[in-house]
C-alpha positions in Angstrom: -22.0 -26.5 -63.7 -19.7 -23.2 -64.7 -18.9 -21.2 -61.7 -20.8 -18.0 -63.2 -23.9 -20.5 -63.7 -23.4 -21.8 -60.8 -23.9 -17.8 -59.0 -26.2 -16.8 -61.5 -28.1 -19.8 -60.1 -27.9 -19.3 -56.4 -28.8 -15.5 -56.8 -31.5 -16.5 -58.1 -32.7 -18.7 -55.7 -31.7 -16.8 -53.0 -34.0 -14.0 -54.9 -37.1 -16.2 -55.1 -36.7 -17.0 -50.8 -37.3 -13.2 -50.3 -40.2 -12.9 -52.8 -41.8 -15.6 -51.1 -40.9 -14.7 -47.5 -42.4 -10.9 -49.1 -45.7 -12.9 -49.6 -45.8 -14.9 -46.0 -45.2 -11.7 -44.4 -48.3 -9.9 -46.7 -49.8 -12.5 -45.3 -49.7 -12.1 -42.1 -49.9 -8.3 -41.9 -52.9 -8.7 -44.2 -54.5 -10.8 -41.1 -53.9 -7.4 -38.8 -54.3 -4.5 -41.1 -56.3 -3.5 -44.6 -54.2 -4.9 -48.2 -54.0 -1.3 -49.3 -52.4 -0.2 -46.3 -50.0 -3.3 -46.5 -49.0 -2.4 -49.6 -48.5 0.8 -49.4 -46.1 0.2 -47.0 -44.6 -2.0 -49.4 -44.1 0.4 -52.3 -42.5 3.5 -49.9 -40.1 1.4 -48.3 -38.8 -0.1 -51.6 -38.9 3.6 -53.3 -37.2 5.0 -50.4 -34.7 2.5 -50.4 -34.3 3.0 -54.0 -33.8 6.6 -53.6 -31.5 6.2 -50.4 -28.9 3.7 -52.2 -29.5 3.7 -56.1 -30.0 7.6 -56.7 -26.7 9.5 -55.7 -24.9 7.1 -58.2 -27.2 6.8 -60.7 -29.0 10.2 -60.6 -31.4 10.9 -63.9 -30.6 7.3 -65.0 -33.3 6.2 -63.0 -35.8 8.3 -64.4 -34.8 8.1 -68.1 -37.1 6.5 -70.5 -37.3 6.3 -74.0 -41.6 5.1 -73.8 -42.7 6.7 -71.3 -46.3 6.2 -71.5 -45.5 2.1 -71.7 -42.9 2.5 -68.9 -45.7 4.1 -66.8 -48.3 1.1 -68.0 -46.1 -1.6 -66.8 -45.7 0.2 -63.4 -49.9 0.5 -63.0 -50.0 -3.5 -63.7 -47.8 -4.7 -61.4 -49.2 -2.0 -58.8 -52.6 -3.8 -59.8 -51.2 -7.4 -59.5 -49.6 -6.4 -55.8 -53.0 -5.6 -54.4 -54.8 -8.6 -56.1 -52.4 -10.5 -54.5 -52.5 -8.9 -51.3 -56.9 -9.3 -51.3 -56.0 -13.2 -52.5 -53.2 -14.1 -49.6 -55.6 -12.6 -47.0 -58.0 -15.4 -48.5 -56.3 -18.4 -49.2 -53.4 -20.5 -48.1 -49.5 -19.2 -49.5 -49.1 -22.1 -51.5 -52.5 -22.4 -53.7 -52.3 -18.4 -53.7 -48.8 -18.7 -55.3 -49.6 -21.7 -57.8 -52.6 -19.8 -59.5 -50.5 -16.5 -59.6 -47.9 -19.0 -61.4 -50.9 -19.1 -64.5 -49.2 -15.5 -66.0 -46.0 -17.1 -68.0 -49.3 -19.2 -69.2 -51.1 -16.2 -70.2 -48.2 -14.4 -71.6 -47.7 -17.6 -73.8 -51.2 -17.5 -75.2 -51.0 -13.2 -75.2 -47.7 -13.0 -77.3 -49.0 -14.9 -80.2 -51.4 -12.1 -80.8 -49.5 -9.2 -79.5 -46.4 -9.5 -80.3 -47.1 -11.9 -83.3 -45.0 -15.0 -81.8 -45.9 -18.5 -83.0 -47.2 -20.8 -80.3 -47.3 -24.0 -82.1 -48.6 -27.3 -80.7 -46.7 -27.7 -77.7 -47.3 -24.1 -76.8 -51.1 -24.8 -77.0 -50.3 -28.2 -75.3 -48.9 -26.1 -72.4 -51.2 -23.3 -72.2 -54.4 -25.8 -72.0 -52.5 -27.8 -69.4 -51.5 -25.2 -67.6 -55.6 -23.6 -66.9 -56.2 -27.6 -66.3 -54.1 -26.9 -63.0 -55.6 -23.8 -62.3 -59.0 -25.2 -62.4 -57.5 -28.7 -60.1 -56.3 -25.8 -57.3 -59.1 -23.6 -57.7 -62.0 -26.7 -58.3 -65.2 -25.9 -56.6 -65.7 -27.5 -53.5 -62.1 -27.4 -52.6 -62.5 -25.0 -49.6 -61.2 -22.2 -51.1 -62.4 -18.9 -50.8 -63.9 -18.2 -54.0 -63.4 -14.2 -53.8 -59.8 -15.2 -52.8 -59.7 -17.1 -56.2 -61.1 -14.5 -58.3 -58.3 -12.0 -56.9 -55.4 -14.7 -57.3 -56.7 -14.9 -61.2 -56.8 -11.3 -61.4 -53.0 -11.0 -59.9 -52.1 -13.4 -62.4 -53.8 -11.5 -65.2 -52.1 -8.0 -64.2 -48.9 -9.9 -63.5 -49.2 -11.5 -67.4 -49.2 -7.7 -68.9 -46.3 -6.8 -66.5 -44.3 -9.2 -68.0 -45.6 -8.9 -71.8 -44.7 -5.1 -71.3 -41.2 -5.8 -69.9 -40.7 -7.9 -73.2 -42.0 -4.8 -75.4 -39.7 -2.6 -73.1 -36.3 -4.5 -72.6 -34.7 -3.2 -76.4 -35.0 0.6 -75.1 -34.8 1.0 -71.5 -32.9 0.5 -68.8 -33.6 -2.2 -65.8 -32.5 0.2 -63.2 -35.3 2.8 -64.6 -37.6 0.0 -64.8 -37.0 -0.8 -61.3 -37.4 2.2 -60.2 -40.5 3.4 -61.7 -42.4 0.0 -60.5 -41.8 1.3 -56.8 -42.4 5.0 -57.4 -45.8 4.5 -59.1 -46.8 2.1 -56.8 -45.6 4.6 -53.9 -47.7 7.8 -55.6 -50.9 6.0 -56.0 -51.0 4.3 -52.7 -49.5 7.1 -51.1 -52.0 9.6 -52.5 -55.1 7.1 -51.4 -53.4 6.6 -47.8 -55.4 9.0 -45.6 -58.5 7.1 -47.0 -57.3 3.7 -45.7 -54.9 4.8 -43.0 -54.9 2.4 -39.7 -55.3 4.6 -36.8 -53.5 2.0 -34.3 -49.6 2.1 -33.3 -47.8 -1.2 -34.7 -45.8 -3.2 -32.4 -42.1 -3.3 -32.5 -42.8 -6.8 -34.7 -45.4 -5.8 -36.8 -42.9 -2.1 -37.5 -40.0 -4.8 -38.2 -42.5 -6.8 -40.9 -43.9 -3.9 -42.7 -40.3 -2.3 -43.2 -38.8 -6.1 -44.2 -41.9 -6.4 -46.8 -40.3 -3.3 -48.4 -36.5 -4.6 -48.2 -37.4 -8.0 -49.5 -38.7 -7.5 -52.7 -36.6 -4.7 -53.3 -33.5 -6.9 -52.1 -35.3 -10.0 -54.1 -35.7 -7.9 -57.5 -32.1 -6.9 -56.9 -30.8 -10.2 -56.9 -32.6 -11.6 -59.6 -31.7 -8.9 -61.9 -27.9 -9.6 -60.8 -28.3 -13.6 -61.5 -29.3 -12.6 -65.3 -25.6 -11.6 -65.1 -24.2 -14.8 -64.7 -26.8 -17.6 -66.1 -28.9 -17.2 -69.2 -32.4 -16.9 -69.4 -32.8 -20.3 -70.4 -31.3 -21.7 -67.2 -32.9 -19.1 -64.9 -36.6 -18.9 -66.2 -37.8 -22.7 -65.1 -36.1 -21.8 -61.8 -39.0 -19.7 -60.7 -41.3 -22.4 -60.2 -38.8 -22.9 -57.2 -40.9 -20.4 -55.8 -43.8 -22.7 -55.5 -41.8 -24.9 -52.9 -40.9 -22.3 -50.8 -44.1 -21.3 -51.2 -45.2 -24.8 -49.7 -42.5 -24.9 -47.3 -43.2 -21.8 -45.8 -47.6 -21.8 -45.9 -46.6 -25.2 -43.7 -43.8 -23.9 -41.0 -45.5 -20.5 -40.7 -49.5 -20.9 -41.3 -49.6 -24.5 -40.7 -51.3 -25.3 -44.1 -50.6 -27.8 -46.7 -52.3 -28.3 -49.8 -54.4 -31.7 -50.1 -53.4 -34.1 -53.1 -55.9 -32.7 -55.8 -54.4 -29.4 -55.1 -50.3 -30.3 -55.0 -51.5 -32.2 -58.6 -52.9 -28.9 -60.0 -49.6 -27.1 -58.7 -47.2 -29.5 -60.3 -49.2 -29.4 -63.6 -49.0 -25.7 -63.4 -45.3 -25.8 -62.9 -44.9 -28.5 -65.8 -47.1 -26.1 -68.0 -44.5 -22.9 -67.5 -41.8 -25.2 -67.9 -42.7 -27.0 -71.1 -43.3 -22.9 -72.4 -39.7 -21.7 -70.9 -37.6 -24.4 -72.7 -39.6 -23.7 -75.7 -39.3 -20.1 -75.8 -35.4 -21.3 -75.3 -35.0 -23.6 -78.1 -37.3 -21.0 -80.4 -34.6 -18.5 -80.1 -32.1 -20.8 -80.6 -33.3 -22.4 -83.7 -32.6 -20.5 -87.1 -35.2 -18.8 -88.7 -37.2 -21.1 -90.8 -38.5 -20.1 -94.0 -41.7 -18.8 -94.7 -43.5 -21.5 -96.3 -41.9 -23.9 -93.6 -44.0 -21.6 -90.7 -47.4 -21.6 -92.5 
């Protein structure tokens, strides 16, 4: 492997380690206070951050935009997918939580052929149908899981899906630093503007301060790094490695909650990942390929 893939590739593990040790510590602060509160949090510590470190060098780059109004859009879904996720985690095991949240590359697939008029072919709909068949393994009825805490994971998945169509739409014209940067500042004004509605009227203790100013740091720190690994490795090579994710995931609903998915479940979550990965190395080879003639596509 080239040295610059090679980085490219541990950024971007090292990236997806803090956006699921972001998620275990949701998790657990989600057990002690209210999601929006959580969250919150979440959003002011990343802006302020942002604003701390990023804005004396960068100054009106991070608030230039060419489309505004889609800029803003993208920032209201993933605000929308962070507290669907936070109401799912405070339901339902890391790992299961995570897989079904793994369903937007899924949707995005089956979206972009309408929206952004791409062709999904046969192994496109091959991995779109698979991929809800592991959704519906994880999220089977009778499988003890919290059915509320399903309908949230599906709706984080959902939000999450537009997020990343709208990224697509937006990558041509702006910049990732302002994209970056609005995500955190709209999710900071509308949870900060709601906060004396859901504000917890108890003192945190030193660990539950350190966790709530860490949720903040690492998926600031985790966006950071990802969007530095782009640097060095292509999409191609980087997009399959989310589903890397889904072990830590695993690894960390066992160490720290002392959960493990049982076998119908870990098959859903494999199928799932097989599903996004069968749709990344075809958007891959897609691009690659030359343009085909008209008649050839019909």
């Amino acid at each position: 492997m080239p040295h610059n893939i090679l980085k490219g590739f541990l950024l971007a593990a090292a990236a997806l380690f803090l956006f699921t040790c972001m998620d275990s510590i949701t998790k657990y602060l989600t057990s002690h206070y209210n999601v929006p509160f959580v969250v919150a949090m979440r959003y002011l510590v990343h802006c302020s951050v942002m604003l701390i470190i990023l804005a004396p060098r960068h100054s009106t780059q991070l608030v230039k935009t060419q489309r505004t109004g889609l800029v803003i859009l993208r920032g209201l879904a993933l605000t929308l997918s962070s507290l669907c996720m936070g109401m799912a985690l405070q339901r339902m095991p890391l790992a299961e939580t995570t897989a079904i949240n793994f369903l937007a590359p899924t949707l995005v697939a089956l979206l972009a052929g309408s929206l952004l008029s791409e062709r999904i072919g046969g192994w496109g709909w091959a991995a779109i149908v698979t991929g809800f068949v592991g959704v519906l393994l994880i999220a089977r009825p009778g499988g003890g899981l919290d059915a509320l805490g399903v309908f949230f994971a599906l709706m984080a998945a959902c939000s999450n899906a537009t997020y990343q169509l709208l990224s697509r739409l937006l990558a041509s014209t702006e910049k990732a630093i302002a994209l970056l940067f609005y995500t955190a500042l709209i999710g900071s004004i509308i949870f900060g503007l709601a906060l004396p509605w859901y504000w917890e009227d108890k003192t945190p203790s030193t660990m539950e301060l350190v966790l709530l100013l860490s949720m903040g740091l690492t998926g600031g720190l985790g966006h950071y790094l990802f969007t530095l690994a782009y640097r060095h490795a292509p999409a191609s090579v980087l997009a399959p490695m989310t589903y890397l994710q889904l072990l830590w995931a695993g690894l960390m609903g066992w160490l720290i909650f002392g959960t493990i998915p049982d076998g119908t479940s870990l098959i859903g979550m494999f199928i799932v990942a097989i599903s996004g990965l069968i749709i990344a190395f075809k958007s891959h080879f897609t691009k690659a390929a030359p343009a085909k003639p008209e008649s050839d596509q019909l």
